[in-house]
C-alpha positions as CSV (number, residue, x, y, z in Angstrom):
1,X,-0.7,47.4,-14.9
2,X,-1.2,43.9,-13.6
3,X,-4.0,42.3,-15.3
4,X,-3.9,38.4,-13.6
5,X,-6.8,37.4,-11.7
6,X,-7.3,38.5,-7.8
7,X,-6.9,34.6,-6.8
8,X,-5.6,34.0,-3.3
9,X,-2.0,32.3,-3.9
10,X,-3.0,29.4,-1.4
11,X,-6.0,28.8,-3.4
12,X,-3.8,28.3,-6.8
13,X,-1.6,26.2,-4.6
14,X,-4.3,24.1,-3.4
15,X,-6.2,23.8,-7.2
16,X,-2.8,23.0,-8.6
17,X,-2.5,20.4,-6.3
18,X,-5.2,18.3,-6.9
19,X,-4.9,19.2,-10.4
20,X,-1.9,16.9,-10.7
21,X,-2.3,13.6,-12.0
22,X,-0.1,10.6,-10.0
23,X,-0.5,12.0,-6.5
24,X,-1.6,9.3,-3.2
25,X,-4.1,10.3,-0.9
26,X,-4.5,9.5,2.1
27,X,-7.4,9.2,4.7
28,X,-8.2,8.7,8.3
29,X,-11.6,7.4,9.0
30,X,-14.0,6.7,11.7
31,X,-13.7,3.3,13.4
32,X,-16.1,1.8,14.8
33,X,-16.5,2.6,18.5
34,X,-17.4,-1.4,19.9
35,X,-14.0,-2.8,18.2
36,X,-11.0,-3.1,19.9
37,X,-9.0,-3.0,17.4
38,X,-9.2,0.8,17.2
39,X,-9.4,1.2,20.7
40,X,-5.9,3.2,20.5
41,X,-5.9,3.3,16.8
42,X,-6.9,5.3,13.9
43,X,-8.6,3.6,10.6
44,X,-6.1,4.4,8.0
45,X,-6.4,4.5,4.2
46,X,-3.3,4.8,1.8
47,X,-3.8,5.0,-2.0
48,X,-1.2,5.4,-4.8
49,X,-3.2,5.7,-8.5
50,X,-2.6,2.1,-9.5
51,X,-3.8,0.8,-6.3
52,X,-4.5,0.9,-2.4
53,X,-1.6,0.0,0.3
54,X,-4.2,0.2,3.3
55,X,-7.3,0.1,3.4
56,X,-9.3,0.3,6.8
57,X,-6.2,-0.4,8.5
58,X,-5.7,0.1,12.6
59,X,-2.4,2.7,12.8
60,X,-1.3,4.3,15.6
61,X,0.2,7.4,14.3
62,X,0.9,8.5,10.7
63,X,3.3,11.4,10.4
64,X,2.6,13.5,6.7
65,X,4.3,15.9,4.4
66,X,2.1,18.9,4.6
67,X,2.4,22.0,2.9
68,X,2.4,23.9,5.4
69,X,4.7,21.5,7.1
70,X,4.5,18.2,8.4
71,X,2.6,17.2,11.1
72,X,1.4,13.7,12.9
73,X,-1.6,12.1,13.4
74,X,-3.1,10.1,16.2
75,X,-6.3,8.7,17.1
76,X,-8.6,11.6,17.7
77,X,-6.9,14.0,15.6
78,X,-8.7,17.2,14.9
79,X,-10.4,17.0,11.4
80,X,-8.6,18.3,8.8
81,X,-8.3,18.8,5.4
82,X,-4.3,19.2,4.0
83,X,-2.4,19.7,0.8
84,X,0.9,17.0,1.1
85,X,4.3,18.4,-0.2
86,X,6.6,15.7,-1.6
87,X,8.2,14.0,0.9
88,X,8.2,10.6,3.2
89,X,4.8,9.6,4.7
90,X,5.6,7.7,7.8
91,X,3.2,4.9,9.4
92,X,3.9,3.7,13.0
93,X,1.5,0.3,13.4
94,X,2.0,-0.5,16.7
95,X,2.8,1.4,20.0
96,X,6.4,1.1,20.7
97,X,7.5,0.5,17.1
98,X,10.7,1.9,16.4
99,X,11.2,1.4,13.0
100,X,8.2,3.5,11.0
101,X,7.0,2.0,7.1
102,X,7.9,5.0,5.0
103,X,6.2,6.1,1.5
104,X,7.5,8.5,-1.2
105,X,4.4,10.8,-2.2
106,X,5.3,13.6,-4.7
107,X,2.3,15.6,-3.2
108,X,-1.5,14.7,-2.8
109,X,-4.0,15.5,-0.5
110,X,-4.6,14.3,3.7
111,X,-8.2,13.7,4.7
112,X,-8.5,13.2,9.1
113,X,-12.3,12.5,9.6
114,X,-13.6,13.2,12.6
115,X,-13.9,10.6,15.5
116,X,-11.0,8.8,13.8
């Protein structure tokens, strides 16, 4: 007889995820509407443990690692909440840009606000 708990296995996935210690988060924010820097753009925030690489940054597009598979995010995205796998975070800056910045993240967790 099996005697483990009846815990949903994407609910141990997702608490064993943010359970681990050296993970980057990132986060997509709301800009504000009057400045044109975010006219096309989403406010981006990108933080390892030892310290922040954006912070209230205008992106265009950022394309994640999810655990469920990766996915992309522009300006407007629907909000969402999403458990990274490790993999390559990719930032696009500018529209056009060609050649993306690229991040290892060993896993971590993706926050789109809405209105972003």
């Amino acid at each position: 007889r099996d005697l483990s708990p009846a815990v949903p296995t994407d609910r141990l996935m997702f608490r064993s995820v943010l359970m681990r210690a050296a993970r980057g988060a990132l986060r997509a924010d709301v800009a504000a509407p009057s400045d044109p820097a975010f006219a096309t753009k989403l406010k981006f925030n990108f933080s390892i443990p030892s310290t922040p690489l954006y912070t209230g940054a205008p992106v265009r597009m950022v394309i994640i690692p999810g655990a469920a598979g990766v996915f992309g995010v522009l300006k407007d995205h629907v909000p969402t909440i999403a458990a990274m796998k490790p993999g390559v975070v990719q930032i696009q800056e500018n529209e056009g840009e060609t050649e993306l910045k690229q991040f290892f993240v060993s896993g971590g967790v993706a926050f789109v606000k809405p209105d972003s």
